[in-house]
Structure formats: C-alpha cells, structure tokens
N, C-alpha and C positions, 0 to 999 in steps of 0.2 A: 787914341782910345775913344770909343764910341759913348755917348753917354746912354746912361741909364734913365727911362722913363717909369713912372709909374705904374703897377702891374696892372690896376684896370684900366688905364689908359687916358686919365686926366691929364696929364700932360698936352691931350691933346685938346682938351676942352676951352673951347675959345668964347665962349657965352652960355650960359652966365657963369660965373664961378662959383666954385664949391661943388658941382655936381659930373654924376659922372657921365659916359659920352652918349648911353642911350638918353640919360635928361636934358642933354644940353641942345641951345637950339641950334649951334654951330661946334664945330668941331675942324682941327688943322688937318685938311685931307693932301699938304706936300710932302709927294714921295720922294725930296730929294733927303727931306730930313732922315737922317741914322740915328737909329734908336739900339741900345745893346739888347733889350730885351722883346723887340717884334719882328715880326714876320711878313716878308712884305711879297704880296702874289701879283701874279699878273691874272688877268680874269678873262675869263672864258665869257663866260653865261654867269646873267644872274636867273632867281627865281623868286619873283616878286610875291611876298604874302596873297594869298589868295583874297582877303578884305582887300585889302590896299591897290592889287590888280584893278580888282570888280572896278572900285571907287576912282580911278586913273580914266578905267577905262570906258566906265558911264559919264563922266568930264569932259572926256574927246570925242562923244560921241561913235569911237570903237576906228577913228580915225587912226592909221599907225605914227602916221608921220607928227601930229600932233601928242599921241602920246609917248613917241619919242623927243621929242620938245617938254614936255611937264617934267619927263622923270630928269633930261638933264637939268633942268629949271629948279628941280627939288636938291640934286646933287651939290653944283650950280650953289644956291643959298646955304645949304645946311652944311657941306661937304660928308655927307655919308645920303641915303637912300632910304630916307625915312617920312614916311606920307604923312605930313602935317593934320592930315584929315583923321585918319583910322591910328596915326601911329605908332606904325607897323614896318617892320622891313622884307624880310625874304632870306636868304642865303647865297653865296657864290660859290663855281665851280672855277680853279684856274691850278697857274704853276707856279708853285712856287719861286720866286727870284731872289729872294735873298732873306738870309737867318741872321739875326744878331747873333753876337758875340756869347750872350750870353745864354744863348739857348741851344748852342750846339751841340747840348747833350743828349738832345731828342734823337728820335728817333727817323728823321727827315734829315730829305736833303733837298738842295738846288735842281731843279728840273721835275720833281715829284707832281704829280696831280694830286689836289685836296678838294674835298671839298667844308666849307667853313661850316660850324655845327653853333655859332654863334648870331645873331640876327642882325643883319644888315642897318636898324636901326641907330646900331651903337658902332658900327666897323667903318673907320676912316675908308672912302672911296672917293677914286677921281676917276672921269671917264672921258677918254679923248674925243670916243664916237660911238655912237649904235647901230650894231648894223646890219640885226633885225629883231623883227617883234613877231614873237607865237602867241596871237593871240588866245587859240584854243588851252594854251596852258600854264598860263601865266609870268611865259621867260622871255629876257633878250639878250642877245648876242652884242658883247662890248666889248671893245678895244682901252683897256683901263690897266688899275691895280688898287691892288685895295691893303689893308693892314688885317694884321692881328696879333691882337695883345698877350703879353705872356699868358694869361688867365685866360684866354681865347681857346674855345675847343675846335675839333678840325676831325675830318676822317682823311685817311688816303683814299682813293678811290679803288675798289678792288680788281682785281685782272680776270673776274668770271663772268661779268657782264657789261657793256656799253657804257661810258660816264653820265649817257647823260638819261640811261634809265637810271644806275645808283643816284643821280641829283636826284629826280624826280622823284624817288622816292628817301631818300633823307631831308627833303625837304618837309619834311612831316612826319619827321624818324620820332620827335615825342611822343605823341597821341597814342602810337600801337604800342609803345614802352609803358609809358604811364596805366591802361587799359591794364598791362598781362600787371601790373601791381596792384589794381584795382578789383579787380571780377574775381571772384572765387566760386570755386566749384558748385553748380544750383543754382546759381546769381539767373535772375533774369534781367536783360542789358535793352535799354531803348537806345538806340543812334539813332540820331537825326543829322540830315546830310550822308546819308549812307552810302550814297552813291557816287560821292567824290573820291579822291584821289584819299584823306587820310580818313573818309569812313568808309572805305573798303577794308582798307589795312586797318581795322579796329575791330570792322565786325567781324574779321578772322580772327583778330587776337583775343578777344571776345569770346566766340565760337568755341577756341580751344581751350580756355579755362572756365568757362562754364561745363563745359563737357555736356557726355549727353542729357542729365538732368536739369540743366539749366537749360535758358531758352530767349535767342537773341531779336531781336525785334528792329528792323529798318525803317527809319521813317525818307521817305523821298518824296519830291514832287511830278515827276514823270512816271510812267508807267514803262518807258525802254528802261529807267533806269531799277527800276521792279525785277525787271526781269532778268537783267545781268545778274545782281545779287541773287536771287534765284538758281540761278544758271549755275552760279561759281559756287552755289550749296557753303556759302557763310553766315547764312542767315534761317531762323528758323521760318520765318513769317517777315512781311511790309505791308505798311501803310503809304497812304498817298496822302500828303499833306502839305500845310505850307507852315514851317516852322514860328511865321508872325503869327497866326490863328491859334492859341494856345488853348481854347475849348475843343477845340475838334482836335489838336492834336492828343487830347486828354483822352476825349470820347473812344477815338480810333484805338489809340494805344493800350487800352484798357479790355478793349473787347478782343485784340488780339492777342493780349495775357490772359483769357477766362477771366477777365473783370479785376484782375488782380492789379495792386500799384507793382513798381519797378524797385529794384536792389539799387541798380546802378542806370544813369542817364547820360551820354556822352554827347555833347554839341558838337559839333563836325561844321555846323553851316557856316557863311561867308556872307550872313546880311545880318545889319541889325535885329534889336527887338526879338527875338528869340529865346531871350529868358524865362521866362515865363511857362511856354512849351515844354522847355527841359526841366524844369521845376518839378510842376501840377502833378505826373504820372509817378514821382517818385514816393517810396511811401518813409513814414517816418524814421528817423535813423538810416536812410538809403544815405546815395553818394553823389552829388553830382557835377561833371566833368565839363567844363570850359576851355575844348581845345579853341574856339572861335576867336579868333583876336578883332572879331566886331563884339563881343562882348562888352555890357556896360553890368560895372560892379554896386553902382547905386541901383538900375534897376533888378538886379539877382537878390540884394541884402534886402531892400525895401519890397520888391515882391513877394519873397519867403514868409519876409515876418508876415507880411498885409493877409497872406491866406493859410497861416499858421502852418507853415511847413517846418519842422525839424530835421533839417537836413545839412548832411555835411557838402559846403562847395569848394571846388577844388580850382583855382586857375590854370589853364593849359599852360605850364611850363614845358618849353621846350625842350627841355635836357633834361635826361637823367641816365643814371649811370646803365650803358652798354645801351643805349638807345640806339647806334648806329647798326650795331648786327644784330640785335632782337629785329629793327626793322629787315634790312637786308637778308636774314632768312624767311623772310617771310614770303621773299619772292625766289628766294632760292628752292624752297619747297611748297611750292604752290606753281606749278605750271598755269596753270589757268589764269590766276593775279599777274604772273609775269608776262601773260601775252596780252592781258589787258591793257597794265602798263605801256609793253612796248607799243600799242596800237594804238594809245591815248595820250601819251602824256611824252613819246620822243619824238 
C-alpha cells in the first residue's frame, strides 16, 4: 500500500521545518519515493519565470552552456527550480508517468501530456540533463521528472494547437484571467510591458472588457514593439518608456489619457523597481495589478503611502479559476496573437 503524503506537499520539505515547499530552502526531489496522493511527470520543457530567466541569464553573461550549469546548480541545491535571487520559478510541460493510488479518480491517465499550472518554485524536480536553451524565450529542453501535489493544478494540453505554443501561453495563463475580473466596461487600463508575451494577452483581455468606451493604453520600450500592438489593434494608444523612470512614465501616460489618471494599471514588466510607474498614473480608488514577479511589496506599500495614493494593489497570483481556457481562447480567436505566438515564443 502506498503511503499517503501531505496534500501540499510537506512531506517533502526537507529545510527548514514547518514550512511549505514554495518556503522551504530544500525540498526531497527522489522519484523513486511513492506517494498515494501525487503525480509524478516526466518533463519535456520547462518555462523559466520571465524575472528569473532575465536574472540567470544576465549571470552568465547570456552564455548557454553556463546557464545550463546555474539552473542544474539551482536544482542541484534546493531540489526544485527555484531562483534563490528573484524567487521565482516557471511552469513545466511533460507526460505524465504515474498516478497515485489515490488520485485515480481524476480525470487523467498514464501517457497524458499536462502542462503544470502550479510554479515550479514549490514542485519537486530532478533533471538528468539539459539539452537545450531558447534563449529568446525563456525555455529548456530536459530530460527529468518532476511532482505534483494532490492540491497541484495542471492543464491537459489541448489537440487544436502545438504543446509548446499552449505552454507558452499558459505560462502566463493568470495575468489575462485576473485582467477579464479586473477591467470593467469604460475602465481606462495602462500596461506596462505591453509588449511581452503576458502583456499582449492582457491588453487584449483588457480591450475586450473595456469595450469601445473604455480606452487601453500600452506602455513599452521599443518602438517595433509600438507597433506590433498597434498592428494586432489591442490597444487604443502607446507610450515609449522605461518602466524604472516613474515621472515620465506618469507624464506620458497621462497625456495619452487627455490628462486623465487610470481606473486600472497592470505590471507586465520583468525588471525591478517598477513600482512606482504603475502606481503614479492610477487615480484614487483605481486598481493596481502586479503580474511582475520582480515586484517588491515594501517598495509598492511604502510608495503608495509616501505619495498619498488610495489605491487598491493586487499581487499577480497565478491562478484563478478557468485561467487556462480564458487564456487559450484568446489565441484561439485572435488569429493575429496566434501567429505572434507561434513566430515568437515556439
């Protein structure tokens, strides 16, 4: 009889005690151990936090071979995939290999592709080998297996597009979720980082629940990347800015609202120090959105108060209910985001 572990997964927490696996600095990542209540995958690809990439990948100087060295180094120590720096983890795609006993009521079986909807922070991982690095998108290719906890969420991967466009966009399946319960109809929405990977899929989700009366505003630092959102018509209006610069992103962002403050502010970007930006433009009683896992919460609390903002802030949780097909249609009906995707991000 297999034993039963703990549903979040303390059983596997091997330092310090009392905490659970995202807190802990180590974690038991042996797959030979049977547990009746997890899920044990073999792994494809992972897809590294976009923070935790960047930070890996300014470390090694953008070397592959070195930062395939760091992340097994990270593994390696902690036994899960979680960047000591920003941490942060990412998500995996793989196959499922084996169901405990006691989970076999699901809806899954042996040989299934999922992809994990849980953050790689907290998810037992071992990796045999890496055996490659996209750098342009923050994935690698591993020879591993990884856990997941009864309380562990998961998608199948669906049979109407490529797995490793659905990763690449469940990889950031919260942000366009959280957004469509956020924005209501009029809302005027600032993104910043709009032209990444979840602030496209935002300023769409965005887009559509503000409607036409509402009016979505991109802040980016390039001007290609201007123009794409432009292009794919998600956006009402951009600014060019650099998210650290929180006066000019105020000044800009304001003149592209008729001077007006913002309902709602969504963080998108993947560097520090950008609080402050996403703050300023919102007006009082607005909302604002920390998908950024470089987010720092002292400086968001202690900014706000410092420039008397009354505003509600919201941390980027990853998960919320139906997060995976609210995202996943969003490339199913948007031809134009879907060929983005596929041209950037598989």
């Amino acid at each position: 009889m297999q034993t039963k572990g703990n549903k979040y997964g303390t059983h596997r927490v091997i330092s310090p005690h009392g905490v659970l696996t995202q807190a802990a600095d180590k974690i038991d990542n042996d797959m030979n151990k049977v547990y009746s209540n997890e899920i044990v995958c073999d792994v494809i690809s992972l897809n590294i936090d976009s923070a935790s990439f960047k930070q890996i990948k300014d470390e090694c100087g953008g070397d592959e071979e070195k930062i395939k060295t760091r992340i097994m180094q990270i593994v390696s120590e902690r036994g899960k995939m979680q960047n000591p720096v920003t941490g942060s983890g990412g998500m995996f795609i793989g196959t499922v290999s084996r169901i405990g006993e006691d989970l076999k009521n699901r809806n899954l079986k042996a040989g299934d592709k999922i992809a994990s909807l849980v953050s790689l922070s907290l998810t037992p991982l071992n990796i045999k080998r890496i055996t490659a690095v996209h750098i342009g998108i923050d994935r690698v290719d591993i020879e591993g297996q990884a856990v997941l906890f009864e309380s562990g969420i998961y998608a199948v991967l669906p049979n109407d597009m490529p797995e490793n466009l659905a990763l690449a966009a469940l990889d950031v399946a919260g942000a366009p979720a959280q957004t469509a319960r956020l924005v209501k109809k009029g809302d005027a929405v600032l993104v910043l980082g709009a032209g990444g990977k979840s602030g496209v899929l935002v300023c769409c989700e965005a887009k559509k629940h503000a409607g036409a009366k509402g009016r979505v505003i991109g802040m980016v630092r390039k001007q290609s990347d201007a123009d794409k959102l432009l292009s794919l018509g998600i956006v009402d209006g951009v600014i060019l800015a650099s998210a650290t610069q929180p006066v000019d992103v105020l000044e800009k962002a304001l003149k592209a609202n008729g001077g007006r403050e913002y309902d709602v502010a969504i963080n998108c970007v993947n560097v520090a120090s950008a609080e402050m930006a996403t703050i300023l433009p919102v007006r009082d009683g607005g909302v604002v959105y920390f998908f950024s896992m470089a987010t720092s919460f002292t400086k968001a609390a202690l900014g706000a108060e410092g420039v008397g903002k009354d505003v509600t802030m919201i941390i980027g949780n990853g998960y919320c209910h139906n997060h995976a097909e609210i995202t996943l249609d969003i490339l199913r009906k948007n031809p134009k985001i879907r060929e983005l995707f596929e041209k950037t991000y598989v």
